[in-house]
C-alpha positions as CSV (number, residue, x, y, z in Angstrom):
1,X,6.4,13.1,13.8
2,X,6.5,11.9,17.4
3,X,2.4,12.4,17.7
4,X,-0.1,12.5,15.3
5,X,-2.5,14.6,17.6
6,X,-4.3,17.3,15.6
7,X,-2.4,16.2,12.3
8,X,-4.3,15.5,9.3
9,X,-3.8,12.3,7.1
10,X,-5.1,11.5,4.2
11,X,-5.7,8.0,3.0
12,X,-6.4,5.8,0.0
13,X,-7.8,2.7,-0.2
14,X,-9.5,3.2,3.2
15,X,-12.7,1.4,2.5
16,X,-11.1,-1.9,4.2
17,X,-8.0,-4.4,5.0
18,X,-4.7,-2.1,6.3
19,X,-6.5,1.2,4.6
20,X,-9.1,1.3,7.2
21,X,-7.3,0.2,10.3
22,X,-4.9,3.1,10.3
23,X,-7.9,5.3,9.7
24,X,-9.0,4.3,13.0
25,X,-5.8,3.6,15.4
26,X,-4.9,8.0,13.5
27,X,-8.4,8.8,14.9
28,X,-7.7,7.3,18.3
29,X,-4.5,9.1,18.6
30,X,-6.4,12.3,17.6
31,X,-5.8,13.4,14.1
32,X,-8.0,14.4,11.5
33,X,-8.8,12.1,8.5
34,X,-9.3,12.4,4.5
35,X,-10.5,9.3,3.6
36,X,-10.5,7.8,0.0
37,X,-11.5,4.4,-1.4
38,X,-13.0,2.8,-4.9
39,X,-15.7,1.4,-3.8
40,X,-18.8,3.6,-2.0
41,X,-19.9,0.5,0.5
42,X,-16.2,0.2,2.0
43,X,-15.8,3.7,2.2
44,X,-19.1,4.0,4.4
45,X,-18.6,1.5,6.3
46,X,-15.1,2.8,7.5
47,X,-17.1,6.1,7.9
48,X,-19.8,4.3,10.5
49,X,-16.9,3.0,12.4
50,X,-15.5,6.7,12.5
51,X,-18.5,8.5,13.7
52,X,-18.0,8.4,17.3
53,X,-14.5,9.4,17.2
54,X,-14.2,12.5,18.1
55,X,-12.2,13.8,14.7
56,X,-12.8,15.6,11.7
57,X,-13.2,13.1,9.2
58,X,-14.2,14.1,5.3
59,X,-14.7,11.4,2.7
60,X,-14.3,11.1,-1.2
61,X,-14.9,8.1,-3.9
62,X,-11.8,7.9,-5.2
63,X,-9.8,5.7,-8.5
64,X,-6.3,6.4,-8.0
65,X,-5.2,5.8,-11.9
66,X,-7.2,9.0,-12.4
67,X,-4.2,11.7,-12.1
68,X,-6.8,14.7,-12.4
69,X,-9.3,13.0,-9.8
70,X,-6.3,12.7,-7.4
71,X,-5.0,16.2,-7.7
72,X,-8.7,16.9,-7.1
73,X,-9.1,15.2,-4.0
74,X,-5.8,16.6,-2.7
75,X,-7.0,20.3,-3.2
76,X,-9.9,19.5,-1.5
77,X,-7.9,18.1,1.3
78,X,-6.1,21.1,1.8
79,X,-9.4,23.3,1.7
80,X,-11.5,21.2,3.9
81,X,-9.2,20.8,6.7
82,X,-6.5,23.5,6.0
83,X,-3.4,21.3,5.6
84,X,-2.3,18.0,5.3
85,X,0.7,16.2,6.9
86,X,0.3,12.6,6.0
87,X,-0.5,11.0,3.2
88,X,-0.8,7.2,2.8
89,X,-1.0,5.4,-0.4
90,X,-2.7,2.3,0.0
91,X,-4.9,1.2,-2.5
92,X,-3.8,-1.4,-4.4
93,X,-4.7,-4.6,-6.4
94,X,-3.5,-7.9,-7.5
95,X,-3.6,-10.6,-10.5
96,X,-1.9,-14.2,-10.9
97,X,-0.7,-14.0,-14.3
98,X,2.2,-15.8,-15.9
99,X,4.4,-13.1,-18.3
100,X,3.6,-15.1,-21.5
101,X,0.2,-14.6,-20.6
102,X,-0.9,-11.9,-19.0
103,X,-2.3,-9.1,-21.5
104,X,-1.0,-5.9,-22.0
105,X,-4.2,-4.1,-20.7
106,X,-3.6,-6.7,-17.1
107,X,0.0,-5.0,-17.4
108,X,-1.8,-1.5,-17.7
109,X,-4.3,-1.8,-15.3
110,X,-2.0,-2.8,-12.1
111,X,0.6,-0.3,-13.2
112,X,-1.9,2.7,-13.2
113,X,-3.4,1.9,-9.5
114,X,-0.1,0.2,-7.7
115,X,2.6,2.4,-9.3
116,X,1.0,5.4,-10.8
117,X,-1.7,5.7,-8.0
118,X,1.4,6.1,-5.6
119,X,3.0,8.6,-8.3
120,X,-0.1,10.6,-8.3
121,X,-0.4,10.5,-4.1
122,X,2.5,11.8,-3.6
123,X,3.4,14.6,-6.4
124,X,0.1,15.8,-5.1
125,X,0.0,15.8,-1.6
126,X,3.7,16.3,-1.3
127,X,3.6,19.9,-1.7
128,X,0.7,20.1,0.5
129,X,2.6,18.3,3.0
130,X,5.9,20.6,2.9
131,X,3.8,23.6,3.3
132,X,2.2,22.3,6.5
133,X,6.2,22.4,7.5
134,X,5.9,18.8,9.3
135,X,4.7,14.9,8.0
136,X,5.8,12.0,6.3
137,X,4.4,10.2,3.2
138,X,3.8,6.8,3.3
139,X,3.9,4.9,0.1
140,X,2.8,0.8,0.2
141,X,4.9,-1.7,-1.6
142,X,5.4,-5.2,-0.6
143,X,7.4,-7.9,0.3
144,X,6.8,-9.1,-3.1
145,X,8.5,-5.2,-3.7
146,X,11.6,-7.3,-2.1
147,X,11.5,-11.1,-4.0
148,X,9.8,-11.5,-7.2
149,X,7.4,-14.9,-7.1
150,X,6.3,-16.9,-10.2
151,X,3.1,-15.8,-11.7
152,X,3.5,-12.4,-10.0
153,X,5.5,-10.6,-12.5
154,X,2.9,-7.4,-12.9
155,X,2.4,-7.1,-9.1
156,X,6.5,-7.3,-8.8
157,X,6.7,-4.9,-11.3
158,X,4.6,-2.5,-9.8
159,X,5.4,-3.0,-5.9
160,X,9.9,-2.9,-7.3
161,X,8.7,0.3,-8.5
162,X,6.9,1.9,-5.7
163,X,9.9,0.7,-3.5
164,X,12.5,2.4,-5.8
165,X,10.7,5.7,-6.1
166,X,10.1,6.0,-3.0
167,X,13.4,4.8,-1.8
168,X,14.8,7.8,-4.3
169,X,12.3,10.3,-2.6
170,X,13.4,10.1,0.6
171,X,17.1,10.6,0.0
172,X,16.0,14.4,-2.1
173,X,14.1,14.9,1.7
174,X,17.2,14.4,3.5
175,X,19.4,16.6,0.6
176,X,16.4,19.3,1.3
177,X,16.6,19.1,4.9
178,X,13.4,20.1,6.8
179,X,10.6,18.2,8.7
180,X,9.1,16.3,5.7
181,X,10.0,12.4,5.1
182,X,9.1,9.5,3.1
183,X,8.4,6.0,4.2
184,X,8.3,2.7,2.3
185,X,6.1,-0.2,3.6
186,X,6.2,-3.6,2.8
187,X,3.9,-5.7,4.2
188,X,3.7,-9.6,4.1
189,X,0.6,-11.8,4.5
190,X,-2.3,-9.4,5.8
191,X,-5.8,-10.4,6.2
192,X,-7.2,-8.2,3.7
193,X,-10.1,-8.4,0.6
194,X,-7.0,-7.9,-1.7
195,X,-7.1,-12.1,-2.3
196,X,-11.2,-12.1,-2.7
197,X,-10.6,-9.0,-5.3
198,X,-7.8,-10.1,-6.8
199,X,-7.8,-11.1,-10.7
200,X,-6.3,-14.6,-11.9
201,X,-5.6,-16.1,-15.4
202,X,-6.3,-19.0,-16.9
203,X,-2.4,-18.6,-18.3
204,X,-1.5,-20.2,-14.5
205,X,-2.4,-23.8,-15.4
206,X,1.0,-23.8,-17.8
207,X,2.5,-23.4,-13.7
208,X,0.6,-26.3,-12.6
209,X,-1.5,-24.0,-10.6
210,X,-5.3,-23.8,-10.4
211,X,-6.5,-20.2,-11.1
212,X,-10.0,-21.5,-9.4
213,X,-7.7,-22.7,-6.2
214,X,-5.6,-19.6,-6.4
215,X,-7.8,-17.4,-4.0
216,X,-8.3,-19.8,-1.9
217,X,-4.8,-20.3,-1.1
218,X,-3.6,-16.9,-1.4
219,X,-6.1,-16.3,1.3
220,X,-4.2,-19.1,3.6
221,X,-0.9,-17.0,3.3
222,X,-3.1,-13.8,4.5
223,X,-2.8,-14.1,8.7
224,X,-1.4,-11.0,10.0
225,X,-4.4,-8.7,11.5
226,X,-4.9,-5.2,9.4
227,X,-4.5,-3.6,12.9
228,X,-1.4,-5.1,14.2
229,X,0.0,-3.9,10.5
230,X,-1.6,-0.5,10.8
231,X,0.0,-0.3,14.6
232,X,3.5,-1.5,12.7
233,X,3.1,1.5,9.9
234,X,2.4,4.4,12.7
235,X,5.3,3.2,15.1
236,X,8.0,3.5,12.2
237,X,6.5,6.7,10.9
238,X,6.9,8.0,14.5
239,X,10.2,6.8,14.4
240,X,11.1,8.3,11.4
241,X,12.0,5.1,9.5
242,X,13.2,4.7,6.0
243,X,11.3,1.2,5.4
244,X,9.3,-0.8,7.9
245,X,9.0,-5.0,7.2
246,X,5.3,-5.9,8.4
247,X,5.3,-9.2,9.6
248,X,7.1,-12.0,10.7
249,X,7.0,-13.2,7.3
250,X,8.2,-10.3,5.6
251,X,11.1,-10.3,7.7
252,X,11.9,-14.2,6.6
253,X,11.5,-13.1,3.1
254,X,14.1,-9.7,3.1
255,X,16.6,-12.2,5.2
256,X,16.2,-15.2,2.4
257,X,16.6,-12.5,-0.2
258,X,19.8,-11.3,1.6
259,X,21.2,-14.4,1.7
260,X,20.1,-15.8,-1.1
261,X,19.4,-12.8,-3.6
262,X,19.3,-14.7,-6.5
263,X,19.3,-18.7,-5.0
264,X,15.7,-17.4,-3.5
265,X,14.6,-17.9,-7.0
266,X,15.4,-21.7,-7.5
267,X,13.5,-22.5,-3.9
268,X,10.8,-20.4,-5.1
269,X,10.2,-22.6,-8.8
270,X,11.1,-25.5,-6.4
271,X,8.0,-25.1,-4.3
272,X,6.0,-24.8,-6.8
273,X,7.1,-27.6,-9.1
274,X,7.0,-29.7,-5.5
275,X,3.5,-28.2,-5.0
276,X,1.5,-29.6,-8.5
């Protein structure tokens, strides 16, 4: 898609962080917005900063794990604004947990948002998307999609995932031909609530790490502004990308990983060990 003028996208987790601030830079370039988020005071206050733009712009509480509640909104998508072209999955969460012990509900409850939530997106929208005969769908992974990190294993898990189906999607878009693609994003540190929201376990003091602290410095490694990201997103969608690496630290990580693809792991425990 070289212009998103008069497209309609539709977006989840758009109550805040990266979410919202493609919700806004789409509505300055003139396309029409389906907005989703979790939580009813996010989602409103993305809809006050939307009300003077100009667009068509519908709204819907949203939890992603719900598979029936996501075909829902998707159908009501289509009938609101009479097709769809872009879909973005975005909402996401996080949790510090070592493997030993992280419960298997912790394991549940990030697989059905991060993983499923992106499986649901797109098995819904994607026929939506192909019958509108032009648009891309946009899932969010990570860097941490790229390099796994100690006391991250459920997050890995989910964000590996997301890059691998998504990865696999793209290549049955080219088989198929057409104007319909798939991009995979992988952001690095981006000043978003996901650190303030984010769950951690008392299981990280067997790391040496403070669960009480761990906000607080995963918050530190958060600098890249949600706009600049959202600006990063839109320019490799236009450019009909296969993956786009937000960030200047993203980029370090994927070329450690690349030189490194399994040495990345010792520096990784090092840091930590180094860091107690």
């Amino acid at each position: 898609m070289k212009s998103f003028n008069e497209s309609v996208a539709a977006i989840t987790g758009a109550g805040s962080g990266i979410g919202q601030a493609l919700a806004l830079n789409l509505a300055a370039q003139g396309a029409h917005l389906a907005i989703s988020d979790i939580n009813q005071a996010g989602l409103d206050a993305t809809l006050d900063l939307l009300k003077d733009s100009g667009v068509k712009v519908t709204s819907q509480i949203l939890d992603v794990s719900k598979k029936e509640d996501v075909a829902a909104w998707a159908q009501k998508v289509q009938a609101d604004h009479g097709k769809v072209n872009l879909i973005f999955n975005n909402a996401g969460v996080a949790l510090g947990a070592t493997v030993e012990g992280a419960t298997y509900e912790e394991y549940e409850w990030m697989m059905s948002i991060n993983f499923w939530g992106v499986v649901y997106g797109t098995k819904e929208f994607l026929p939506l998307i192909k019958q509108a005969g032009q648009g891309c769908v946009i899932n969010i992974s990570s860097i941490f999609g790229i390099t796994a990190q100690p006391s991250q294993s459920a997050y890995n898990a989910a964000k590996f995932a997301v890059r691998g189906f998504t990865e696999s999607l793209r290549q049955e878009l080219d088989i198929q031909g057409g104007n319909v693609t798939a991009l995979c994003v992988h952001p690095g540190g981006i000043k978003t609530n996901i650190a303030n929201s984010a769950r951690q376990s008392d299981s990280l003091k067997s790391l040496g790490l403070d669960p009480k602290k761990g906000t607080e410095k995963f918050n530190k490694m958060l600098r890249k502004p949600p706009s600049e990201a959202a600006s990063d997103i839109l320019d490799a969608v236009k450019k009909n990308k296969r993956r786009v690496l937000v960030g200047n630290d993203a980029k370090a990580m994927d070329a450690l990983q690349r030189i490194l693809p399994t040495g990345y792991q010792r520096i990784f425990s090092k840091a930590i060990k180094m860091a107690k």
